[in-house]
Structures are given as structure tokens and as C-alpha cells.
C-alpha positions as CSV (number, residue, x, y, z in Angstrom):
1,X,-12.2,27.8,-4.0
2,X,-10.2,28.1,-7.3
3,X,-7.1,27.1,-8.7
4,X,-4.4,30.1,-8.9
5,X,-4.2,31.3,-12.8
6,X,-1.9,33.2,-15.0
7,X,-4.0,36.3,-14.1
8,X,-4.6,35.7,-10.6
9,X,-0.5,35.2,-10.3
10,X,0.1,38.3,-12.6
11,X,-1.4,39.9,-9.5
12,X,-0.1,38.8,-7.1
13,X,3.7,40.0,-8.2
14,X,2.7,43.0,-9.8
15,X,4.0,45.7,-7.0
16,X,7.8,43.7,-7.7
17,X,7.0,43.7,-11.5
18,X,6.6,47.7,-10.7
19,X,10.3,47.8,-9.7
20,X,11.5,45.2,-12.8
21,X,11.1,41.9,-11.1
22,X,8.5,39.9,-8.8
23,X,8.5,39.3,-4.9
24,X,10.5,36.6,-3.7
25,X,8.9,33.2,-3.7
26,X,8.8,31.5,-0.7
27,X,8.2,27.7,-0.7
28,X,7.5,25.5,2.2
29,X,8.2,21.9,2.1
30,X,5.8,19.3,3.6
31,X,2.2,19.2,2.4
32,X,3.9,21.9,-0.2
33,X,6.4,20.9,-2.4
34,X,6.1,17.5,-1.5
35,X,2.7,15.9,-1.3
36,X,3.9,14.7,2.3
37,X,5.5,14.8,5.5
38,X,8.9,14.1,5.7
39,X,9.2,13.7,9.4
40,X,6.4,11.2,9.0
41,X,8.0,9.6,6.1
42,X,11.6,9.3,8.0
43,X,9.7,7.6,11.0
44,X,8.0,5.3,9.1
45,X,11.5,4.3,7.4
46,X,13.0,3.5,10.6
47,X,10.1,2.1,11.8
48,X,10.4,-0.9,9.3
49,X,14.3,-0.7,9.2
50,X,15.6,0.3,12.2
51,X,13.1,0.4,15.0
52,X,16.1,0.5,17.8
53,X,17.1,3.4,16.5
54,X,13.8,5.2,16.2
55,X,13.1,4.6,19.7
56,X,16.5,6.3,20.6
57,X,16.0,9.0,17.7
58,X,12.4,9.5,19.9
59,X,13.8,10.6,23.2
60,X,15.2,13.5,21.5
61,X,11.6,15.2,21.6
62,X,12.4,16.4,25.0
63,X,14.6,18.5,23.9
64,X,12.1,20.2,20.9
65,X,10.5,19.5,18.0
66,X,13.6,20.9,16.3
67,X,15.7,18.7,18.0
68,X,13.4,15.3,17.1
69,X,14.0,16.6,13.8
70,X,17.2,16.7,13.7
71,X,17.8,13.4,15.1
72,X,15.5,11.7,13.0
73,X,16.7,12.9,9.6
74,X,20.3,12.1,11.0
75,X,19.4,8.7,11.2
76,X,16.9,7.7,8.4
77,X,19.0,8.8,5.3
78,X,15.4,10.2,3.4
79,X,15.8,9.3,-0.6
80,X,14.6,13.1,-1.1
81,X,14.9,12.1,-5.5
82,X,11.9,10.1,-5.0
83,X,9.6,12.2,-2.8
84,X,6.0,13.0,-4.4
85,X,6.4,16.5,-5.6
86,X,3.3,18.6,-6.4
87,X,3.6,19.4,-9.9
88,X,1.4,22.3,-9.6
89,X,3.9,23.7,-7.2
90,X,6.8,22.8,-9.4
91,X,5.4,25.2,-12.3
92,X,4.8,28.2,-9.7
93,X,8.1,27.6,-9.2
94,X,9.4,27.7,-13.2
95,X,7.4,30.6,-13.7
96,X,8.6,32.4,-10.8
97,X,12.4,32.0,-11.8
98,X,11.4,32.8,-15.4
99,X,10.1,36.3,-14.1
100,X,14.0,36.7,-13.1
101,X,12.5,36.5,-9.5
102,X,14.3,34.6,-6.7
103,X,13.0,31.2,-5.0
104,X,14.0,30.1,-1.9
105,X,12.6,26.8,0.3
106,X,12.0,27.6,3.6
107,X,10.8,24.7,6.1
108,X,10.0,23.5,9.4
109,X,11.9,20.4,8.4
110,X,15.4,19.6,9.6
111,X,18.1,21.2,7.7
112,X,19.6,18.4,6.0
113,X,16.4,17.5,4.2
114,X,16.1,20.9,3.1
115,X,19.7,20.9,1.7
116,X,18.6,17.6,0.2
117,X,15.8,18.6,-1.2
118,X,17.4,22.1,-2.7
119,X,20.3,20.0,-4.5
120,X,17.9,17.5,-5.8
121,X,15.6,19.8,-7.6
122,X,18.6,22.6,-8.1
123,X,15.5,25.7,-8.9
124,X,16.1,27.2,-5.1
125,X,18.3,29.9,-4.4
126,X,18.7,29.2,-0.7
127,X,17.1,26.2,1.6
128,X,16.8,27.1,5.0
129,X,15.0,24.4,7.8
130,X,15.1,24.0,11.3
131,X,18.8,23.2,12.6
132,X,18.1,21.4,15.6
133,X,17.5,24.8,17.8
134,X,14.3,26.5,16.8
135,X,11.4,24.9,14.8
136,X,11.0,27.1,11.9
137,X,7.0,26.7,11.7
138,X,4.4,29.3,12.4
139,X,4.9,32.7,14.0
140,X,8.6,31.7,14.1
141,X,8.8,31.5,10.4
142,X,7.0,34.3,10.0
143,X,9.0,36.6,11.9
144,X,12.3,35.4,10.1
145,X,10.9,36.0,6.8
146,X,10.0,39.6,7.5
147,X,13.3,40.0,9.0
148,X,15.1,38.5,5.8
149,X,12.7,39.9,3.4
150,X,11.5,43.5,4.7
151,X,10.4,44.3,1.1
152,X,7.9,41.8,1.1
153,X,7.6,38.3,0.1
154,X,4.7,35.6,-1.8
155,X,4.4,32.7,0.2
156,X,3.0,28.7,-0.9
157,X,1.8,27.2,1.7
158,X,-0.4,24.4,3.3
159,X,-1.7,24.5,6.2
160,X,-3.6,26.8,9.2
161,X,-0.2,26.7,10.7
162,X,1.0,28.9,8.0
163,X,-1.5,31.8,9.1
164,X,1.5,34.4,10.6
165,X,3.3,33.4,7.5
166,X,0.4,34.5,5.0
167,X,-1.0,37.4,7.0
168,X,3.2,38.3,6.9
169,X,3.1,37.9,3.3
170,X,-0.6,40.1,2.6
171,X,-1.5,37.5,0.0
172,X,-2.1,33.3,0.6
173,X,-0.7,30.9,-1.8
174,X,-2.6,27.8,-0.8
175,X,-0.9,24.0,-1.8
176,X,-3.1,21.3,-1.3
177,X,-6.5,22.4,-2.4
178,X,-7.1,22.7,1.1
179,X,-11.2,24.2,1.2
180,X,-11.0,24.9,5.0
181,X,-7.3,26.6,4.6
182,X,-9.0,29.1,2.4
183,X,-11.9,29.9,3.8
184,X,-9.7,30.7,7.1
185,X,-7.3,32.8,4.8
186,X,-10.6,34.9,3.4
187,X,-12.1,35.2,6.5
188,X,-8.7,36.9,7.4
189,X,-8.8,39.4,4.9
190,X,-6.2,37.8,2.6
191,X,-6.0,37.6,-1.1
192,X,-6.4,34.0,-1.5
193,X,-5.0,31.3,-4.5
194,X,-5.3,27.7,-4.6
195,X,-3.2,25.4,-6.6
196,X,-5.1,22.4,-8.2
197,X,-4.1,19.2,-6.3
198,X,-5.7,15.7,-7.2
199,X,-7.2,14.1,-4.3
200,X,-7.7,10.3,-3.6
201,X,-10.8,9.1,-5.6
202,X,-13.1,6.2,-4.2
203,X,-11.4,4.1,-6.8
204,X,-7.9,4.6,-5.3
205,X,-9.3,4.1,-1.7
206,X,-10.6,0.8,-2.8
207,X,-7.1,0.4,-4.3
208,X,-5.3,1.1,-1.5
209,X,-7.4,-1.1,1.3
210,X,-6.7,-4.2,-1.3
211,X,-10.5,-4.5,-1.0
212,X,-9.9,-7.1,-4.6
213,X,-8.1,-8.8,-1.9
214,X,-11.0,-9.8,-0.1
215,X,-11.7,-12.6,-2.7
216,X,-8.8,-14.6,-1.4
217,X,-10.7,-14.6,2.3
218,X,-13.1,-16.4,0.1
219,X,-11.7,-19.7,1.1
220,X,-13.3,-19.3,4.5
221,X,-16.5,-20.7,3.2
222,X,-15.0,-23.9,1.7
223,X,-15.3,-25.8,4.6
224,X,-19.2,-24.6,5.2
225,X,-20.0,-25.9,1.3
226,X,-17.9,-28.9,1.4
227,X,-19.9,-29.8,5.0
228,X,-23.6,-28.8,3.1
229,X,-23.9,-26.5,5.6
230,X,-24.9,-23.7,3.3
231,X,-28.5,-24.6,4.0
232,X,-28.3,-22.8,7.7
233,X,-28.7,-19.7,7.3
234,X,-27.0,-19.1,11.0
235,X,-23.9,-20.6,9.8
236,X,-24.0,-19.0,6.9
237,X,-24.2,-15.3,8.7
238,X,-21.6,-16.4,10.7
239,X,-19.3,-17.2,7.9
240,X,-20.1,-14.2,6.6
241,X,-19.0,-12.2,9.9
242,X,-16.0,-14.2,9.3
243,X,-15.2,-13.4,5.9
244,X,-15.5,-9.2,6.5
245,X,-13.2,-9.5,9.9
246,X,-10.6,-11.0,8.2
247,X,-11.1,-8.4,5.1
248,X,-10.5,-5.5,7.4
249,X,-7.4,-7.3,8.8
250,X,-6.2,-7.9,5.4
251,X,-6.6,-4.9,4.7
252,X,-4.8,-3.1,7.5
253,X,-1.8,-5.3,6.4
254,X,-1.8,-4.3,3.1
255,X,-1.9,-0.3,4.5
256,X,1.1,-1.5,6.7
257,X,2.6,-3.2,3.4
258,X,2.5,0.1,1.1
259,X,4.1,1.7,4.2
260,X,6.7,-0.5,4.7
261,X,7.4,-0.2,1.1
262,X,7.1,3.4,0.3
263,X,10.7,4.1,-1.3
264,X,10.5,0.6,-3.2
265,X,7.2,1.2,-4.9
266,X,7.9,5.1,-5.9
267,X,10.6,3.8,-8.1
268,X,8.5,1.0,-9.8
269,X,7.5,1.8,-12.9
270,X,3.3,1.5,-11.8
271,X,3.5,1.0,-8.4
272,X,4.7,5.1,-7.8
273,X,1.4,5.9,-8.6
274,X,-0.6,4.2,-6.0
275,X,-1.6,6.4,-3.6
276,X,0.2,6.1,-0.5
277,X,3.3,6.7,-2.5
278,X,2.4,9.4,-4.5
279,X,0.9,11.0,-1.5
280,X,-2.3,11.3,-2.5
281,X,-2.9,9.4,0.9
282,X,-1.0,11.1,3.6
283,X,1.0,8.6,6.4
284,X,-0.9,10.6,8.9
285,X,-4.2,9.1,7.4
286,X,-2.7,5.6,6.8
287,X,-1.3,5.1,10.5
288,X,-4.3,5.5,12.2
289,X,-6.5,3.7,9.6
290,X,-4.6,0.8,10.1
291,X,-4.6,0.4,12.9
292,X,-8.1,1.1,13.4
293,X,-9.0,-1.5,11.0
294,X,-6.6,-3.9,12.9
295,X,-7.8,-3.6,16.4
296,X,-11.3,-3.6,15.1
297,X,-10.6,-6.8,12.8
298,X,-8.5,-9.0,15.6
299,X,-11.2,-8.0,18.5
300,X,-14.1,-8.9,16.3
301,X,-12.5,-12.0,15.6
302,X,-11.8,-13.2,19.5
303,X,-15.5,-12.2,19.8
304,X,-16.8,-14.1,17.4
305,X,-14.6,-17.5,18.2
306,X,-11.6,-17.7,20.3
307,X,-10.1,-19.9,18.1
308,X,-10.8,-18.1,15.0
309,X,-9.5,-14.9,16.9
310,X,-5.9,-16.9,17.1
311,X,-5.9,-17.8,13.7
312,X,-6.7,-14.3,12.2
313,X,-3.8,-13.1,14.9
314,X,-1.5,-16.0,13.2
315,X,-2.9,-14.5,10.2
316,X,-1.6,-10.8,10.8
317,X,1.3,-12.3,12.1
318,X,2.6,-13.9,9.4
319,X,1.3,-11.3,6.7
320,X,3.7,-8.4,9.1
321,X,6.9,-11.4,8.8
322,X,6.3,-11.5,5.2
323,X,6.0,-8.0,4.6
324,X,9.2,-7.0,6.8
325,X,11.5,-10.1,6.0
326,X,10.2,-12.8,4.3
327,X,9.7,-11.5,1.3
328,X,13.2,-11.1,0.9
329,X,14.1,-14.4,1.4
330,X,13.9,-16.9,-1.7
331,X,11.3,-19.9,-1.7
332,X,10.5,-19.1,2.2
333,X,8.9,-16.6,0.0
334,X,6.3,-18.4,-1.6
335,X,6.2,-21.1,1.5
336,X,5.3,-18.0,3.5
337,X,2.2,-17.1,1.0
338,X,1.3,-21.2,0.7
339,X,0.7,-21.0,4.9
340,X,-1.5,-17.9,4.3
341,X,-4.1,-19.4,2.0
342,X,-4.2,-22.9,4.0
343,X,-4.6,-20.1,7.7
344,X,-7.8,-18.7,5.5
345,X,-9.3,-22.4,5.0
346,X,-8.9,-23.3,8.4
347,X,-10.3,-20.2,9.7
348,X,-13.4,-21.4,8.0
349,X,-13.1,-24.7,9.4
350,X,-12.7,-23.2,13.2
351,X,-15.7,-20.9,13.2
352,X,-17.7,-24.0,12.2
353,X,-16.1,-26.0,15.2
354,X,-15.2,-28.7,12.4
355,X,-12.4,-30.4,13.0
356,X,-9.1,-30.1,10.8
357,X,-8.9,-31.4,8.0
358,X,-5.2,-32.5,7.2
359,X,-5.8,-33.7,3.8
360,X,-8.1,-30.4,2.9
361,X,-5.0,-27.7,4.7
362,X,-2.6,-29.4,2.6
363,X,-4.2,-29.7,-0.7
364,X,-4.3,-25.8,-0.2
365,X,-1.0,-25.3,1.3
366,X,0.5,-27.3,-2.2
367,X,-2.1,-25.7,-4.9
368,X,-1.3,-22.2,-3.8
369,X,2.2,-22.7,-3.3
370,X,2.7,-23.9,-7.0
371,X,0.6,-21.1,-8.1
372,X,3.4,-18.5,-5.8
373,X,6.0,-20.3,-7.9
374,X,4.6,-20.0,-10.8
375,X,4.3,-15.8,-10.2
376,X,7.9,-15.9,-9.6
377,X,8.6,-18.2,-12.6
378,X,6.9,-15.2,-14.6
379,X,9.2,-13.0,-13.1
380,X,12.4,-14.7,-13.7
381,X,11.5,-15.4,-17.0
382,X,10.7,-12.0,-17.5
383,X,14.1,-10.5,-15.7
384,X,16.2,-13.1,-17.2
385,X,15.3,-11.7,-20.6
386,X,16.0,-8.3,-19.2
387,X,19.1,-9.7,-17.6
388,X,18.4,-8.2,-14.7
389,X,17.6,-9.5,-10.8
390,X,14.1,-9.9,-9.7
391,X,14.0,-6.6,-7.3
392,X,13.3,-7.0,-3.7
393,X,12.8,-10.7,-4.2
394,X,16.2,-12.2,-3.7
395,X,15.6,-14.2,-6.8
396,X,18.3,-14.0,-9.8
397,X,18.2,-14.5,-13.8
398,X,18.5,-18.8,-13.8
399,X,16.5,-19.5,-10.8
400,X,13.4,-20.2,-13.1
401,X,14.6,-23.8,-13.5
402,X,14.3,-24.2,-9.9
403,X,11.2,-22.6,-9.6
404,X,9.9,-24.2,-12.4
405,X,10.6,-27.3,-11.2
406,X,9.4,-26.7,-7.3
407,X,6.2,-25.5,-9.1
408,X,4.8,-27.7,-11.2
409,X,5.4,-30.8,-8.7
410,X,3.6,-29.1,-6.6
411,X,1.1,-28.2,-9.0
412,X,1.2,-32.2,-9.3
413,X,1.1,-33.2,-5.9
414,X,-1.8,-31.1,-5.0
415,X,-3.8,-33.2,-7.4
416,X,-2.8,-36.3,-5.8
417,X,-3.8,-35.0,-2.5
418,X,-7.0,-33.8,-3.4
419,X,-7.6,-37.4,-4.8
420,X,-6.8,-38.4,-1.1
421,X,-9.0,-36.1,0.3
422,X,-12.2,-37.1,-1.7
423,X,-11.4,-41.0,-1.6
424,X,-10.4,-40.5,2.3
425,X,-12.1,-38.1,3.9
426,X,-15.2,-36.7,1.3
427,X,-16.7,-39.5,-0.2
428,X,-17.1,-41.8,3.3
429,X,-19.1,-38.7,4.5
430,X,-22.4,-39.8,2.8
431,X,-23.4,-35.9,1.7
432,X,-22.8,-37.2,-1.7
433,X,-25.3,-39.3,-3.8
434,X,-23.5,-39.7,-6.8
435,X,-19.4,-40.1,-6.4
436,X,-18.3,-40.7,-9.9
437,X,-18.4,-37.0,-10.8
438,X,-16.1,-36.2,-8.1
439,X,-13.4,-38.2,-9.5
440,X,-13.6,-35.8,-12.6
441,X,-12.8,-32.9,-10.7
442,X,-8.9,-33.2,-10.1
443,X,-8.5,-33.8,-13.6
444,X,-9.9,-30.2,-14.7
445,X,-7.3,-28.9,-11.8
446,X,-4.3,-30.2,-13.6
447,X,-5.5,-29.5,-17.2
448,X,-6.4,-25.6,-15.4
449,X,-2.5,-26.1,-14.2
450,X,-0.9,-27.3,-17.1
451,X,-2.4,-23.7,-18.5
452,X,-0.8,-21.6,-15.7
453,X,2.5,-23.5,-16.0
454,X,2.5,-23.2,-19.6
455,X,2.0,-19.0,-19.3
456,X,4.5,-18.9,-16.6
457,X,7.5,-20.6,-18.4
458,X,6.6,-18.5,-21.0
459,X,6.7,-15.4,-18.8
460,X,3.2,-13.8,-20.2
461,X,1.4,-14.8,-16.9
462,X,1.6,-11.1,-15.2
463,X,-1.0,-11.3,-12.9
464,X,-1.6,-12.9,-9.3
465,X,-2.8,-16.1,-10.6
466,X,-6.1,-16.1,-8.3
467,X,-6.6,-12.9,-10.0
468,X,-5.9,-13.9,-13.6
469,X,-8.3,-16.4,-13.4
470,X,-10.7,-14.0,-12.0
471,X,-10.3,-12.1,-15.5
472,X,-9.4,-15.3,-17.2
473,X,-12.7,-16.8,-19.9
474,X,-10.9,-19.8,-20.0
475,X,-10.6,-20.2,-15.8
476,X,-13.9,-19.4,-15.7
477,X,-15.2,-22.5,-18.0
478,X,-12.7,-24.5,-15.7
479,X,-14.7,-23.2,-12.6
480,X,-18.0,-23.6,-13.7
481,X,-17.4,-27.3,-15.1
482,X,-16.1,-28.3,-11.5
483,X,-18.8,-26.4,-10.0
484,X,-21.8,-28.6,-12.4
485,X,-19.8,-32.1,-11.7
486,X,-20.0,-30.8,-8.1
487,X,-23.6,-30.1,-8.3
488,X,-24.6,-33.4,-10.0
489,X,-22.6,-35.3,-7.5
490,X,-24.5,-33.8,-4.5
491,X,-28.0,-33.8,-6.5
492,X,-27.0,-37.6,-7.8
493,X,-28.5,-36.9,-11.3
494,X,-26.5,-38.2,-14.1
């Protein structure tokens, strides 16, 4: 399989070349000119916006796919300027309408994307989809081109579905690097070319299942080192079962995330290329994945413990809240992301059967919601010199001093508490032989604190603050001088 060239396309529209200009260029849409479906797209839109809707929109399917169609793009408003188009089939098209030859997009989609679509690029002559009648796919399309076009006609394509079109045609203009496509189209006989597409590369996968993520689930395993419980290996395999359940759950939400914010992230300035919006992973890949990974995480997690099963499915629920509404809504924001980090310390505290900890949910639920303020402090800061609103956040240019403020007393007061914790609840337990070390420990917090509060008000802290510090030399020293005071205090050497 090889990408179409100059030559290979010289041949192709040599016999209209003969008469003084090429065949005319057919284009199909999904999986073509776009690098994905816009039905799927306009149901995941109302999916995550209008649900009610979409289940109405839905019944229309007994009447035809055309009719779905139809109904669906009447309803979901599709933002066709920033749909993933293929590049390589963008330069078929320039060199097509260079030749002096005509370019027209021809669809199964509805109508009204394909008028969208025509008068946002402006390169087609005509735009012709389904209307709500007759679903312009397959033998269908094939028969209309032959009847518009009885002098012949080149044809892009995508998929096996596109067959009658090709054979039609006499000559297959595969889009998508499709390697089964091709082998189909050669098999028939057919002249085949293949525009170069990129595919999804391990690295974007990992990407796009948040699998960096997973060292936030971390947290499970508190509770099983703070207990000195790290010595069974049982428990230890057990947290471990843990931890990956509640990565593949994590991970469907962030697939569900990406989908939910599909139009917002493909007019980011980085986030357009990850790869669910720049279609390098199609929705029809992402929908079932998700799922898959959610029914397999939640089910492995009611089998594992009952109770950590409900607080993975508290989890999951909250992450779905946060992704839909609450990220919208200012400082329930960051509350929101505080409650997920103290859910992941006592999931690690339910597997073990342990009972909760107030002191040790809370000093969690306050450190990590100072460190969510300080995020959006970075991002006011930021915006406010750019005098512009933090998007999608519901934050504006002078809410920094609030933020500022929220953040670093809770910065404070997480300190405090986890003095509580050790004086209250850590130290009477006996597991350590040596206490004065302990007492050190909240002291390298705040001075690690002080350091994100200072980068924040400054606006240069543009990470995920778990993650800076992951990347951070300085964090690191912090990390490993509480882990050594830890260690001495359990050993009792001093």
C-alpha cells in the first residue's frame, strides 16, 4: 500500500487531460475529508448537552438513516470550522482545482453539514448529502454519480462501503490509509491510490487513556504504608488489584472527558492535537473503549470489596459531574477535584478493612485542594495579563486574589491537620520507634508549599502540580527528605 503521488495522480486524470482538463473530483466527507464521523460527532454533542433531545432526535431512525440524519444535524448545530480535516485530502483537492478541474463534495451526511462544510472550506463547486429521503451511501451514491457524471468521474473515498462508487469510478482513491480497503479495491481489479494518513502511535494511546494519570491512584497505598502493612505480601497484591481497577476507571473517564470536550479542546491552542480531537482516534473506537474499560473497572471493584466497589462508583460518579457541570462552576471546581483525591485514600483504606481515618481524608481533602487553587491561581494570573477570562472555567481576570487567598490557607491548614493526625491518631499507634522525626515532616510540606504558592502567584507554575513535582529536582529532594525522616522514625535510628 502506497501513498498516491504526482505520477500516480497524473494518471489517473490523464483521459480528461486528453480533452483539456481532468475528471471531476469527487469527495466524500466522513472518514474523508474529515478525519471523522459527523453523525457520531453530532451525537456525542447532544449526548453531553442535550440528551432530551437526542433521545427524541433517535426515534427518527424509524423512518431511515437519512431521516436520523437529518434530525440529528437539525438539532446539534455541528461547528463544521473546527472539524479535523485530512490535509492529504485537502492538497488532492488544490491540485485538482489548479488543473481547472471541478470538485464537488458528495456525502452520506445530512444536507446541512454538507452545505456547512462547502461554505467553510469554499474549494467545492457543489455539496450534495442526504436530505432526509434517501441515504446517499453505497450503490445509491453510486448510481447518482453516474447519472450526474456519465463522462466519468475520480472518486476519494474511505471505506468498503464505497465499493459501487469506486468500481463506478474504474480507479479507487483511498483516504485513510486503510490496508484492508485496498487490498479489497485490488482484488477488484481497480487502479488503486492511497493518501498518507497518520495513525495513533502507542505514545498517543498512552496519551489518550491518561495512563500518567495513574500516579494520582497512587494514594491508594498510603493507608497500607502508614499501617506497616507493606510487609504482607497478600495485602500488598491486593492493593495492587486496587490500584489497576481504579486506573482503568480513570481512564474511561478521561476517554468520556475528551469526548465531552471535543469542540473545546480543537480550538486550544495544544489540546487540538490530542488524538480524539484531531481524529486520529475515531468516536466509534472511544465509545466502546470506554465503556469497556468502565464496566470492567466498576465490576472488578465490587468483586474485589463491596465497599471499595461503592467508592470507585462514587469515584466515576463524581469524575462524570465534574466533567459535564462542575467544571464550570467556580471554586465547586477545585472542591470537586479536593473530594476526588481524599475518594482515592479511602479506597485504600476500605480494601484494607481499616477504619476511616478523619484526620488522614481531610489532611488530603485540604492539601489537594490548595494545590487545585493554586492551578487556577496560575491561570488567572496568566489570563489576567492577557486580559482575558479563564475559558471554560467560569473564573475571570481578579479572581486570583480570592484564589490566592482560599489557597494558601488551605495550603496552611493542611499542615496543621496533619500535625493532628500524627500527634492524634499516628504516634499512639506504637509502629513508630522513634517520634521526633515525624514532627519534622510537616515542616518540609509547608516550605514544599510556600514553593508552589510562590510559582502560582507568579503565574509560571503551568503544570498539574502532582505532575510538576513529578518533573520537579527540587520536589524530589522534598520527597526524599520526608521519605528518610520517615524511615528513621520507623527504624528508630538517630
Amino acid at each position: 500500500m502506497t501513498a498516491v503521488t504526482d505520477r500516480q495522480w497524473n494518471s489517473v486524470s490523464e483521459r480528461g487531460a486528453a480533452r483539456g482538463a481532468p475528471r471531476p473530483l469527487i469527495v466524500d466527507l466522513d472518514q474523508t475529508l474529515v478525519r471523522t464521523d459527523t453523525l457520531h460527532e453530532s451525537i456525542v454533542d447532544l449526548t453531553f448537552r442535550f440528551p432530551a433531545q437526542l433521545l427524541a432526535g433517535l426515534c427518527a431512525v424509524r423512518h431511515g438513516r437519512a431521516a436520523l440524519k437529518r434530525r440529528i444535524a437539525s438539532i446539534a448545530a455541528l461547528d463544521c470550522r473546527a472539524l479535523p480535516y485530512d490535509p492529504a485530502v485537502l492538497d488532492l483537492i488544490a491540485d485538482r482545482r489548479a488543473q481547472g478541474g471541478e470538485v464537488h463534495l458528495v456525502t452520506g451526511a445530512d444536507q446541512e453539514i454538507a452545505d456547512n462544510v462547502a461554505r467553510t472550506l469554499d474549494v467545492f463547486d457543489s455539496a450534495t448529502g442526504s436530505a432526509g429521503r434517501q441515504n446517499l451511501t453505497a450503490r445509491t451514491k453510486a448510481a447518482h454519480l453516474s447519472e450526474r457524471f456519465p463522462d466519468g468521474f475520480d472518486y476519494v473515498g474511505d471505506s468498503a462501503a464505497d465499493l459501487p462508487v469506486w468500481r463506478a469510478a474504474g480507479h479507487a482513491i483511498i483516504a485513510g490509509s486503510s490496508r484492508s480497503v485496498a487490498v479489497r479495491t485490488r482484488r477488484s481489479g481497480l487502479e488503486t491510490s492511497v493518501l498518507p494518513r497518520t495513525k495513533p502511535s502507542l505514545r498517543q494511546w498512552v496519551k489518550a487513556l491518561r495512563l500518567h494519570q495513574w500516579s494520582k491512584n497512587l494514594l491508594v497505598f498510603v493507608p497500607l504504608v502508614l499501617s506497616h502493612e507493606y510487609r504482607v505480601p497478600g495485602l500488598v497484591a491486593l492493593v495492587a488489584a486496587a490500584w489497576l481497577l481504579f486506573g482503568l476507571t480513570a481512564s474511561a473517564t478521561y476517554l468520556i472527558n475528551d469526548l465531552c470536550d471535543l469542540a473545546a479542546d480543537r480550538s486550544h491552542p495544544t489540546k487540538r492535537f490530542r488524538a480524539l480531537a484531531a481524529g486520529l482516534i475515531p468516536i466509534s473506537t472511544a465509545v466502546p473503549l470506554a465503556v469497556a474499560l468502565l464496566a470492567i473497572g466498576l465490576a472488578g471493584a465490587f468483586a474485589l470489596h463491596p465497599g471499595f466497589g461503592l467508592t470507585v462508583a462514587a469515584y466515576v460518579t463524581l469524575t462524570l459531574l465534574y466533567s459535564f457541570k462542575l467544571k464550570n462552576q467556580p471554586m465547586i471546581d477545585v472542591a470537586a477535584i479536593a473530594a476526588l483525591f481524599a475518594l482515592r485514600i479511602t479506597a485504600g483504606m476500605v480494601i484494607l478493612a481499616h477504619p476511616l481515618s478523619l484526620w488522614l481524608v481531610t489532611f488530603t481533602a485540604v492539601l489537594f485542594l490548595s494545590l487545585a487553587l493554586a492551578k487556577r491561581t496560575t491561570e488567572l494570573v496568566q489570563a489576567c495579563r492577557n486580559l482575558r477570562p479563564v475559558k471554560g472555567r467560569g473564573y475571570l481576570p481578579g479572581d486570583e486574589v480570592l484564589t490566592l487567598a482560599l489557597g494558601i490557607a488551605s495550603g496552611i491548614v493542611s499542615v496543621v491537620v496533619m500535625v493532628l493526625y500524627m500527634s492524634i491518631e499516628a504516634m499512639p499507634t506504637g509502629l513508630y520507634a522513634n517520634r521526633a522525626p515525624l514532627m519534622l515532616i510537616p515542616a518540609i510540606l509547608g516550605l514544599w508549599l510556600m514553593r508552589i504558592w510562590l510559582l502560582a502567584h507568579r503565574g509560571t507554575l503551568n503544570d498539574d502540580p502532582v505532575f510538576y513535582a513529578l518533573r520537579d529536582r527540587v520536589s524530589w529532594l522534598h520527597a526524599v527528605a520526608v521519605c528518610a525522616l520517615w524511615a528513621v522514625a520507623v527504624s528508630g535510628a538517630w
